[in-house]
N, C-alpha and C positions, 0 to 999 in steps of 0.2 A: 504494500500500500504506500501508496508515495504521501511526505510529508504536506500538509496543507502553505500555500504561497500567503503569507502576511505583509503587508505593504506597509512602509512609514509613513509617516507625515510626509516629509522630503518626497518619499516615490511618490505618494498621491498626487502632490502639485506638481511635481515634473510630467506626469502621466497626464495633467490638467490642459498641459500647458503645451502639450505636445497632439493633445487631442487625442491620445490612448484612453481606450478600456481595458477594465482591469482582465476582459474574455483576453483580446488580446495579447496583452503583456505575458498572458497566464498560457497564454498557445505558444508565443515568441521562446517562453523560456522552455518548455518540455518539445521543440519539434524544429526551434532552431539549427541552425549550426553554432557550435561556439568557438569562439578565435580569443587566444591572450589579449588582453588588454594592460593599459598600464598599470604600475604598480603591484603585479603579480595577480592583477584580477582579472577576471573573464569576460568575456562580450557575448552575448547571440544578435543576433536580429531578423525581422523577419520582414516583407513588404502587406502594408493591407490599403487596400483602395480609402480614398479620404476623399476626392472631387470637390473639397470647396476651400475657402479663404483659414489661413493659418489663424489659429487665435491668437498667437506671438503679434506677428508682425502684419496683417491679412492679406498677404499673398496667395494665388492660389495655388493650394497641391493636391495634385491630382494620387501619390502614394506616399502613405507613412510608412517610414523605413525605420 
């Protein structure tokens, strides 16, 4: 049985602010790929369709990476 995913404060607004769900993040992290990151920590990522204005900046993007 795999451990349940708990998000922080920090992950929730970044997730906010990137226009992530946490369906998402929670697919990204079991089905990504994963590559070294800095600091000895780890990356995945995953593309999911988004087709409208960034909530950062309101550009539009058509995928969230």
């Amino acid at each position: 049985m795999e451990k349940p995913i708990e998000f922080s404060e920090h992950a929730k607004l970044q997730m906010k602010l990137r226009g992530a769900t946490d369906n998402e993040v929670v697919t990204a992290i079991h089905s990504g790929k994963w590559e070294n990151a800095k600091r000895g920590k780890f990356h995945s990522q995953s593309d999911f369709a988004f087709n409208k204005k960034s909530p950062v900046n309101q550009k539009f993007i058509k995928l969230k990476l």
